[in-house]
C-alpha positions as CSV (number, residue, x, y, z in Angstrom):
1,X,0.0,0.0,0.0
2,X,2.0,2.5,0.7
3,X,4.4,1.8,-2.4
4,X,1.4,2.3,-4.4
5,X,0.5,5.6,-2.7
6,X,3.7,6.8,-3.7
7,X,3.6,5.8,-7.3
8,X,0.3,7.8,-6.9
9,X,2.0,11.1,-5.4
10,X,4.8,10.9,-7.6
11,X,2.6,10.8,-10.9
12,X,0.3,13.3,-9.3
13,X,3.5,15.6,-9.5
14,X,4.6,15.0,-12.7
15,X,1.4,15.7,-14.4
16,X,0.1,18.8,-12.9
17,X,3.7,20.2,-11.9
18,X,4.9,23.2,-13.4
19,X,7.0,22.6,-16.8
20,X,10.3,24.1,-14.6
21,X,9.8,22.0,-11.8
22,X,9.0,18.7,-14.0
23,X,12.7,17.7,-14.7
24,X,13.4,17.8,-11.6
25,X,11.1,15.6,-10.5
26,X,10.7,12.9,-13.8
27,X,14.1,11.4,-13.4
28,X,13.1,10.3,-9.7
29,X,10.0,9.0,-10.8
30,X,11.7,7.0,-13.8
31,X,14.5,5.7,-11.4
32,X,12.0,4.0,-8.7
33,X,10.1,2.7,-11.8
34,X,12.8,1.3,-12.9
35,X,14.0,-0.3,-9.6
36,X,10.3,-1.6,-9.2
37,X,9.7,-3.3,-12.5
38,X,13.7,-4.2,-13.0
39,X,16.1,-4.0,-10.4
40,X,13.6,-5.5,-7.7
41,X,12.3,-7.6,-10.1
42,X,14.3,-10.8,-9.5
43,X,11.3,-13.3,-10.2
44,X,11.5,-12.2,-13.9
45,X,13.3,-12.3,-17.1
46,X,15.6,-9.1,-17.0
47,X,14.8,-8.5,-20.9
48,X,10.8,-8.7,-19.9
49,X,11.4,-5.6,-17.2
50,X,12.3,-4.0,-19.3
51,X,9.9,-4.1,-21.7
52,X,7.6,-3.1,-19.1
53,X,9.6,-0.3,-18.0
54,X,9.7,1.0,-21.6
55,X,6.2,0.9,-21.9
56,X,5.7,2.9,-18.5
57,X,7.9,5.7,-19.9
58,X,6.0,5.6,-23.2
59,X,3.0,5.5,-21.5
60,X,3.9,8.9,-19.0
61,X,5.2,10.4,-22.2
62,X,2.5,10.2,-24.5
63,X,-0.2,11.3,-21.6
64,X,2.1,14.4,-20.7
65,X,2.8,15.6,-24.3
66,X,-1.2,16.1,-25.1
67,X,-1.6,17.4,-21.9
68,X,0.7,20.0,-22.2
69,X,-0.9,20.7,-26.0
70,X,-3.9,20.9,-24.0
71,X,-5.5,17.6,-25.9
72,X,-6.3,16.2,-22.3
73,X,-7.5,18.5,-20.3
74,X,-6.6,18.5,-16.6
75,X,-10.0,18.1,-15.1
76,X,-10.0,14.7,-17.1
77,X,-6.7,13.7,-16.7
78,X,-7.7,14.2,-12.8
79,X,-10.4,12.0,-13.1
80,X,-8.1,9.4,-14.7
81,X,-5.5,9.9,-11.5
82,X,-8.2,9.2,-9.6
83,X,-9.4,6.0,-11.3
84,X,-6.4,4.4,-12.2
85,X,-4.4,4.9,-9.6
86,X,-6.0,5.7,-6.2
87,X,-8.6,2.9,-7.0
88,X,-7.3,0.6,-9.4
89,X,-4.2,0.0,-7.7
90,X,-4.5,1.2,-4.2
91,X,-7.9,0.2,-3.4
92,X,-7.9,-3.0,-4.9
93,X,-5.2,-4.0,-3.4
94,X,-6.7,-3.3,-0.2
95,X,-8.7,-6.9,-0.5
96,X,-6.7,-9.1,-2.7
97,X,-5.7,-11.7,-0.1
98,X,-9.4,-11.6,1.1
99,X,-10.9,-11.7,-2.4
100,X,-8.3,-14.7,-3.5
101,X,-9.7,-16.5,-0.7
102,X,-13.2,-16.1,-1.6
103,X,-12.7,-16.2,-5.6
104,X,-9.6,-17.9,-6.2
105,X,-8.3,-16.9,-9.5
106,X,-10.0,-14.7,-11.3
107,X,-9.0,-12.2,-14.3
108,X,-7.6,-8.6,-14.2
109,X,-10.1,-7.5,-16.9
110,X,-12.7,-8.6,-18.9
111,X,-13.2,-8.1,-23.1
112,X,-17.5,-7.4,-23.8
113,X,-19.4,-7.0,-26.9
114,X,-22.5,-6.1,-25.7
115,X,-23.7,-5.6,-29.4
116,X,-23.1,-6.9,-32.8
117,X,-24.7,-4.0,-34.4
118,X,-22.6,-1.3,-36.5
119,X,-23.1,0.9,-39.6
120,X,-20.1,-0.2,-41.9
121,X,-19.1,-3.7,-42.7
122,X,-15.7,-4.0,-42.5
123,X,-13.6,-6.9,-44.7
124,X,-12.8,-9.4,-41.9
125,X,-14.1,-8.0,-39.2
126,X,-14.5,-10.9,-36.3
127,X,-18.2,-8.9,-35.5
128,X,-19.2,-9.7,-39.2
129,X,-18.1,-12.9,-40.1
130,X,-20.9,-15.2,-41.5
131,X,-24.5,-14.3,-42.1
132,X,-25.5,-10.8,-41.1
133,X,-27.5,-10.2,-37.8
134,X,-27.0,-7.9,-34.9
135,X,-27.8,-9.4,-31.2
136,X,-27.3,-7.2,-28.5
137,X,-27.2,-8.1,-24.4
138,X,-30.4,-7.3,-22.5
139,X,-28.7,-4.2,-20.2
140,X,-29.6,-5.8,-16.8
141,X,-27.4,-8.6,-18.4
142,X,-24.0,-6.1,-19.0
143,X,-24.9,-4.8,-15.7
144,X,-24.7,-7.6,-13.7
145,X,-21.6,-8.9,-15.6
146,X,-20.0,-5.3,-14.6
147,X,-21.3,-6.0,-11.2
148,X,-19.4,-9.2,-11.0
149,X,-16.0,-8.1,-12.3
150,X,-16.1,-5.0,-9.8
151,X,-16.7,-7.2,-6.4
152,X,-13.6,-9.1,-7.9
153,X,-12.0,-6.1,-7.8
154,X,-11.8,-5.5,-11.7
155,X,-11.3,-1.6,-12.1
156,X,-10.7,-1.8,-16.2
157,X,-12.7,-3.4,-18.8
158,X,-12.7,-3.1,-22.4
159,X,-15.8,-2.5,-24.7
160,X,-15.7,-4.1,-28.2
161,X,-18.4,-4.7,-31.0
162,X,-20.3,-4.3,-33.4
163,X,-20.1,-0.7,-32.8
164,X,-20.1,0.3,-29.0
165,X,-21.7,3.5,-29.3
166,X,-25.0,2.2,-30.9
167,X,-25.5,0.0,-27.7
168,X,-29.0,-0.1,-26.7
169,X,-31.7,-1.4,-24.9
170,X,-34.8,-0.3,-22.6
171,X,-33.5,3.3,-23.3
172,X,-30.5,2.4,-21.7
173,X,-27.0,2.9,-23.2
174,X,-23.4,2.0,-22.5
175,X,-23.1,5.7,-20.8
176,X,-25.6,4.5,-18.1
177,X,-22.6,1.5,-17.5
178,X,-20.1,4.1,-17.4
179,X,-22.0,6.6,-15.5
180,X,-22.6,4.0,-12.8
181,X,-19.3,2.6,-12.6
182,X,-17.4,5.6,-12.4
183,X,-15.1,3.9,-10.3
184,X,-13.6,1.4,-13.6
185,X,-12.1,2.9,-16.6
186,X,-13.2,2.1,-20.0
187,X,-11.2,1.2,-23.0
188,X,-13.9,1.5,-25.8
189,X,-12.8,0.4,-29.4
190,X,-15.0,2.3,-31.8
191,X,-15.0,3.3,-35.6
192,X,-15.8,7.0,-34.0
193,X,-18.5,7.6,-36.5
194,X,-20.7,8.7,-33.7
195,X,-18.6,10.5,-31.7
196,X,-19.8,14.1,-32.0
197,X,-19.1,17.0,-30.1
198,X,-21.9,16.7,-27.9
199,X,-20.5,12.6,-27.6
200,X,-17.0,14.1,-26.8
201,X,-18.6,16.4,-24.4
202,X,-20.0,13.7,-22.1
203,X,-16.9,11.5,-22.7
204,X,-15.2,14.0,-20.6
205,X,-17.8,14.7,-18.1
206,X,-17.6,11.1,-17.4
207,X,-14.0,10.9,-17.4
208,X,-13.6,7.1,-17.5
209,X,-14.0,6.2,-21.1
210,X,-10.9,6.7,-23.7
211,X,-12.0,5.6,-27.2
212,X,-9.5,3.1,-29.3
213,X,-10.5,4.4,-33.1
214,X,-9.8,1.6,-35.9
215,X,-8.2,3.1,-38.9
216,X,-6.0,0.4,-41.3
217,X,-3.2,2.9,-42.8
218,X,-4.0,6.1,-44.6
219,X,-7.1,7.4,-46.0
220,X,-7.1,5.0,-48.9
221,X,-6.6,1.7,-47.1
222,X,-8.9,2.9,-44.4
223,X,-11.6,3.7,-46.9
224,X,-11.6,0.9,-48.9
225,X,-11.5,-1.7,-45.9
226,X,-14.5,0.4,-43.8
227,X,-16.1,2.5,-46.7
228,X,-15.6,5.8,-48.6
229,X,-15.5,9.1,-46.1
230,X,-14.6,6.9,-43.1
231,X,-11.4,8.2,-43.0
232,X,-12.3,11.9,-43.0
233,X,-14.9,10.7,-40.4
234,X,-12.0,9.8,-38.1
235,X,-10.1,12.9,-38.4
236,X,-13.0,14.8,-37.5
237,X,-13.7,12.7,-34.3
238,X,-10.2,13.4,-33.7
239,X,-11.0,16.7,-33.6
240,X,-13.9,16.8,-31.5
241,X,-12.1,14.6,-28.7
242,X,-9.1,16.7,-28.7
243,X,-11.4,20.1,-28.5
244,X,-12.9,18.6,-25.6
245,X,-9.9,17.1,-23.6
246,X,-10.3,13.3,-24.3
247,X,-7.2,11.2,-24.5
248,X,-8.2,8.2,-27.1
249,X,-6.2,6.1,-29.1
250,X,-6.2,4.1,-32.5
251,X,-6.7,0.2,-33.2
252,X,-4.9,-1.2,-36.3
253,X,-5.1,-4.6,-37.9
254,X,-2.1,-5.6,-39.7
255,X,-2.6,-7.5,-43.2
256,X,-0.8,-7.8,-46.4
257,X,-2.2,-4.5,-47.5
258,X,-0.9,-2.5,-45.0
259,X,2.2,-4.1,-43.7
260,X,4.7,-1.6,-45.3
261,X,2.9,1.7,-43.9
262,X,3.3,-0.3,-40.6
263,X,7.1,-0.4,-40.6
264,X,7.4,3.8,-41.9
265,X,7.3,5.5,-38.9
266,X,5.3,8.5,-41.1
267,X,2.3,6.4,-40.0
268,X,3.0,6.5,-36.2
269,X,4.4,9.9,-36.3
270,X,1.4,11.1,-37.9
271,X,-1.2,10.0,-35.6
272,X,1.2,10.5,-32.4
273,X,3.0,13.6,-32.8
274,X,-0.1,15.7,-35.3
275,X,-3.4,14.2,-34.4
276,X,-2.6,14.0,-30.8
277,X,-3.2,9.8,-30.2
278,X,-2.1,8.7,-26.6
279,X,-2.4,4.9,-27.1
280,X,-2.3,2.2,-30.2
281,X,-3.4,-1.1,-30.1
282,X,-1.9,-3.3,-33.0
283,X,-3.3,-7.1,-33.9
284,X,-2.6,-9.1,-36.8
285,X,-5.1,-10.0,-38.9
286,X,-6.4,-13.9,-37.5
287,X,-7.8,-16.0,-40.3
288,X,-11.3,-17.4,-39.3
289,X,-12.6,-20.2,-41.2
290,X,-11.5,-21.9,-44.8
291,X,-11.7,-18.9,-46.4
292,X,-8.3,-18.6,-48.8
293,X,-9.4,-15.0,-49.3
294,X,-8.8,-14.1,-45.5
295,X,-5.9,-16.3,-45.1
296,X,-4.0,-14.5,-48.1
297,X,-4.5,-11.6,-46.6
298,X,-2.4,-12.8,-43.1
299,X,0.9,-11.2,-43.0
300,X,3.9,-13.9,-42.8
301,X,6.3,-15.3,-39.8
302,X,8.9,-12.8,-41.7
303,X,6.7,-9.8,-41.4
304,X,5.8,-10.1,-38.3
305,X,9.2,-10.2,-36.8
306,X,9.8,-6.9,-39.0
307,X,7.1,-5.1,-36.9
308,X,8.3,-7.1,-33.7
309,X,11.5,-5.1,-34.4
310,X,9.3,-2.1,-35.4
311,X,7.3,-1.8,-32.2
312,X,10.6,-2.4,-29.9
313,X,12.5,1.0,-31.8
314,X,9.4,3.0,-31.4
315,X,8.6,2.2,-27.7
316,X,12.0,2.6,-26.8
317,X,13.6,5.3,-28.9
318,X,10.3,7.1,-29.9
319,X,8.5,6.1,-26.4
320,X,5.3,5.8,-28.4
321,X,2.7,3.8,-25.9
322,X,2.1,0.7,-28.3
323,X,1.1,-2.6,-28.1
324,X,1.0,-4.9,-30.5
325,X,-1.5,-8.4,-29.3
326,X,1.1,-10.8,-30.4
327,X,4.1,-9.3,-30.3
328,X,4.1,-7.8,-27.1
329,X,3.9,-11.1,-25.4
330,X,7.1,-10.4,-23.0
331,X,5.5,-7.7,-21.5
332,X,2.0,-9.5,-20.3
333,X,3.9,-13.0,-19.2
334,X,2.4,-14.3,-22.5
335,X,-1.0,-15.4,-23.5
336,X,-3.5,-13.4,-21.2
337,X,-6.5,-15.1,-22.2
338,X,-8.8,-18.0,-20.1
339,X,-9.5,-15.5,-16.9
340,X,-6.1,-16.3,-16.1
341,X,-4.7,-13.8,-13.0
342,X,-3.8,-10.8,-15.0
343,X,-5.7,-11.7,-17.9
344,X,-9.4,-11.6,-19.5
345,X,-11.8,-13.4,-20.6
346,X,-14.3,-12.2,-23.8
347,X,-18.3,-12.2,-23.9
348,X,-19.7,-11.2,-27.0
349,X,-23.2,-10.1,-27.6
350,X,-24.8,-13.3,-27.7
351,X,-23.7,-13.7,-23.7
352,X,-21.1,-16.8,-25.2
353,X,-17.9,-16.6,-22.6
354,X,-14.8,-17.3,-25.0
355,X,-11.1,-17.3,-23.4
356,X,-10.5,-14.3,-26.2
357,X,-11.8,-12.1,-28.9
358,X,-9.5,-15.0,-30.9
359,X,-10.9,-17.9,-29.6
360,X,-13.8,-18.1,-31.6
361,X,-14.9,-20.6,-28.9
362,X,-16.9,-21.2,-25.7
363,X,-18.3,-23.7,-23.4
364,X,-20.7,-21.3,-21.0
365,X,-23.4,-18.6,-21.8
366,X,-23.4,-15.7,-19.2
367,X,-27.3,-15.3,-20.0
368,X,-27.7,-19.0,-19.6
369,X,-25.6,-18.7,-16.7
370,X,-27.7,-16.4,-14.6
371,X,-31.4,-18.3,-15.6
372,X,-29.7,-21.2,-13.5
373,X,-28.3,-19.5,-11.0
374,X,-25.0,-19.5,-11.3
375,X,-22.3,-16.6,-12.2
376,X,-19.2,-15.8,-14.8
377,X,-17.1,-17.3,-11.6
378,X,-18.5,-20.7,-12.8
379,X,-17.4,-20.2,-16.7
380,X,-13.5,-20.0,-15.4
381,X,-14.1,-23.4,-14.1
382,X,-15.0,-25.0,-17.0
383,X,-12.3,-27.7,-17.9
384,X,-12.0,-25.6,-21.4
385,X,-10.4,-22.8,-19.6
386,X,-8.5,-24.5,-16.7
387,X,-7.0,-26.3,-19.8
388,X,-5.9,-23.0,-21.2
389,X,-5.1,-21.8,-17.6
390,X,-2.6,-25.1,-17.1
391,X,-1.3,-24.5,-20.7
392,X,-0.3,-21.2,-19.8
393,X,1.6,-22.0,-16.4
394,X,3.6,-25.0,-18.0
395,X,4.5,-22.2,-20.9
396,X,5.8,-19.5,-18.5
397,X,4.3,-18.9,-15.2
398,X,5.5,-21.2,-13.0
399,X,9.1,-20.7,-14.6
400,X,9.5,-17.3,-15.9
401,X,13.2,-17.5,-15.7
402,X,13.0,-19.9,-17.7
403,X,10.4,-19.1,-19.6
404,X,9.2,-20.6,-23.3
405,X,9.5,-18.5,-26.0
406,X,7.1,-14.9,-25.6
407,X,7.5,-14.1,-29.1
408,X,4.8,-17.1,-29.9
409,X,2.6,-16.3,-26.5
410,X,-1.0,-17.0,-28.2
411,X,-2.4,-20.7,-27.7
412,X,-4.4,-20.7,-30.8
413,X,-2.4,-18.6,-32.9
414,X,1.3,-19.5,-31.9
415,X,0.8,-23.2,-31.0
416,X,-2.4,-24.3,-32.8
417,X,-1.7,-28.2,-33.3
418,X,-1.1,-28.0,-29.6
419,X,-4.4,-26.3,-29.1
420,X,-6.5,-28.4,-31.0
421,X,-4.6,-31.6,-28.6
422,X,-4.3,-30.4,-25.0
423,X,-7.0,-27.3,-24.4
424,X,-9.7,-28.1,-26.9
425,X,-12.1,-29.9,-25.0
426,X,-14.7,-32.2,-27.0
427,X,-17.7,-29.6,-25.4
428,X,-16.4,-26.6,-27.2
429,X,-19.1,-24.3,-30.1
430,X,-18.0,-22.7,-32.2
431,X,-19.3,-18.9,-32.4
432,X,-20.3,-18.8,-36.1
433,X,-20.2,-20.4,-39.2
434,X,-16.5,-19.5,-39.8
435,X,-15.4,-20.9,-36.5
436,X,-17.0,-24.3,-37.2
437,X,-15.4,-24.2,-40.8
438,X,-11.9,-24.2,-39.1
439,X,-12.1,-26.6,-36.3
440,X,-13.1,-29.5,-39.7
441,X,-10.5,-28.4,-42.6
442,X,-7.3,-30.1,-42.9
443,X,-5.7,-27.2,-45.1
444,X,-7.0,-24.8,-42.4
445,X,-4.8,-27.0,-39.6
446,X,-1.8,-27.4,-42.2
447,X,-1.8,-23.6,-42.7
448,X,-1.3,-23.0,-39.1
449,X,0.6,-25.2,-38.5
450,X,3.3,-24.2,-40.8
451,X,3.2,-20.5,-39.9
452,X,3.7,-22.2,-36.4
453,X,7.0,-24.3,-37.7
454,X,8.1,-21.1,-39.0
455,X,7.6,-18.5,-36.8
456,X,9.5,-21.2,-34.1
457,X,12.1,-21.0,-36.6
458,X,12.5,-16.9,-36.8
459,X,11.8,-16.5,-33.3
460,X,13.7,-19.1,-31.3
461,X,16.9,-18.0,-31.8
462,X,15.8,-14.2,-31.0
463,X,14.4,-15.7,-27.4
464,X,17.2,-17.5,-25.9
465,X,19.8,-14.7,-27.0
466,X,18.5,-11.6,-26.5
467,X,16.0,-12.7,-23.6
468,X,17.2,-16.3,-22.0
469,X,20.6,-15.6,-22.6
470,X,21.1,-12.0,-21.6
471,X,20.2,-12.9,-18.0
């Protein structure tokens, strides 16, 4: 406790500090960070503190350069103080041992889709895959789930879709979630369409909600994934959120069609440094189903070690906050999916409980769930997710010194023959059509399977040199 109060006091100066007395004060706060996540850190791979560390930095860096260009304002970026560190580290640490006792292990946050519905159709988009139709969670359903994950002690969830911001039901919208639970902060990925000044407005009257907006490159490979104007669209959301002192972010998907803007730092520069983005979020596109035409579009084992060596020179030597799903593995102790203890979990909009956004597959049904009494506690006891949650400790945690390679943490994507053998139970359903597709085709599992080979080939040697062997 009172190391986190600290941390707390020490950012608390560093943001609202004058700009003469801030170097004086930033290299103190770095140091102890450092000592915390590195020095101190003996139960950890020396290489993986300092990822972390890196990714503090970027993270302090990117918040204090748009609140000095006034694109966060100060009443917000108190509100934020507030959440994330006086409550979601101090207070719930308060309880852990107690909660531990009562819950056993539970997740850090949780991934929900409360709705499938949106106003573009996006090529690949996980939300859109198979036949058209929106479903959307009854609201006393998203409120009890919110319920749940804050007597756990979850302070941070992350909204998905469909299209967040065209939630609704019995007049109730996602703002009545955040308005009552103004205690969590909200990571909402949106395509910004909707966010209008007025939207912007009560974004930062709430103060607990920073939008991730999806673009895929420039205007032209924006607009013709999501639809002519979209781009434009984004900019001007952009806009709005600055003008009102909102810090958001963007969400990229990596493909075939992009993958050289994503190695020109013009692209990250450009959204960082002009348009005044705080955080990115970058995935890789994941192939769904037997479709060749989504599969060709998958970038290589080769390209994604060029944009693993991409996102290491921009959050160290640009101290851009990014992460990247896959290849930011070393920082997160690998896969964080299966409610693991500093993971998530994913509900989409049907209430099916997956172990991620990229595990098209589930066992339990939050709606199904509460009709019988029971709660999302029971979902992480499934054997399909203690499977994933023994995976993951033989992989790293219970020998992180020794740790398997990070730079494949995903059970699915990175190991998927062993998926389909050891955590694959025979109970699982699929989510759609797409999903069912994968789990019967042989040239789906061969596919896989050689990126796999491959990827163990690049990677392995990067692991135990740079990582294992640096010790």
């Amino acid at each position: 406790m009172i190391k986190e109060s600290l941390y707390g006091y020490l950012i608390e100066k560093v943001i609202f500090s004058k700009k003469i007395l801030r170097p004086l004060i930033l290299p103190s706060f770095y140091k102890k960070m450092h000592q915390f996540l590195v020095d101190d850190a003996k139960s950890n791979l020396k290489k993986c503190g300092e990822k972390r560390y890196q990714y503090g930095v970027a993270m302090v860096e990117c918040a204090l350069r748009n609140i000095d260009k006034g694109y966060i304002s100060k009443e917000v970026a108190k509100k934020i103080l507030d959440t994330v560190v006086k409550t979601m580290v101090e207070e719930a640490n308060i309880s852990r041992e107690e909660r531990e006792k009562k819950y056993g292990e539970v997740p850090s946050f949780i991934v929900l889709s409360p709705t499938s519905n949106c106003n573009l159709r996006c090529t690949g988009c996980y939300a859109s895959i198979g036949d058209i139709k929106f479903n959307t969670l009854p609201y006393e359903v998203v409120d009890k789930i919110l319920q749940e994950c804050h007597d756990w002690g979850i302070r941070f969830i992350t909204i998905s879709g469909g299209e967040p911001f065209l939630y609704q039901d019995k007049g109730k919208t996602l703002f009545d979630i955040w308005k009552k639970y103004n205690d969590m902060y909200f990571l909402v990925y949106t395509n910004s369409t909707f966010i209008s000044p007025e939207i912007a407005k009560k974004l930062a009257e709430l103060g607990n909600v920073t939008p991730g907006i999806s673009v895929e490159g420039w205007e032209k490979e924006t607009d013709e994934r999501r639809g002519k104007g979209v781009f434009q669209k984004i900019l001007t959301a952009f806009k709005n959120l600055r003008e009102a002192g909102v810090p958001f972010g963007i969400s990229v998907t990596a493909t075939k069609k992009n993958i050289d803007i994503l190695l020109d730092d013009k692209f990250y520069d450009f959204f960082f440094l002009e348009q005044g983005v705080t955080h990115m979020w970058q995935f890789q596109l994941m192939p769904i189903g037997k479709g060749k035409e989504c599969i060709n579009l998958t970038i290589t084992p080769q390209e994604r070690i060029k944009l693993y060596r991409k996102w290491e020179e921009l959050l160290d030597k640009k101290k851009y906050l990014i992460a990247d799903f896959w290849n930011s593995g070393a920082i997160v102790d690998g896969c964080i999916a299966y409610g693991r203890s500093k993971g998530h979990l994913y509900i989409n909009w049907d209430g099916n409980i997956q172990p991620c956004a990229f595990v098209p597959y589930y066992v339990d049904n939050i709606i199904d769930l509460y009709k019988n009494g029971k709660t999302l506690w029971h979902a992480l006891h499934s054997d399909f997710f203690k499977r994933g949650r023994e995976w993951q400790k033989k992989y790293i945690l219970s020998h992180p010194l020794t740790s398997d390679n990070l730079l494949m943490p995903c059970s699915i994507r990175d190991h998927y023959d062993n998926w389909r053998k050891n955590i694959a139970t025979k109970d699982i359903k699929p989510e759609n059509k797409a999903a069912e597709e994968a789990l019967k085709s042989p040239e789906y599992k061969a596919y896989l399977d050689e990126f796999d080979k491959e990827l163990e080939k690049l990677t392995a040697p990067i692991w135990k040199k740079e990582y294992i062997n640096s010790e």
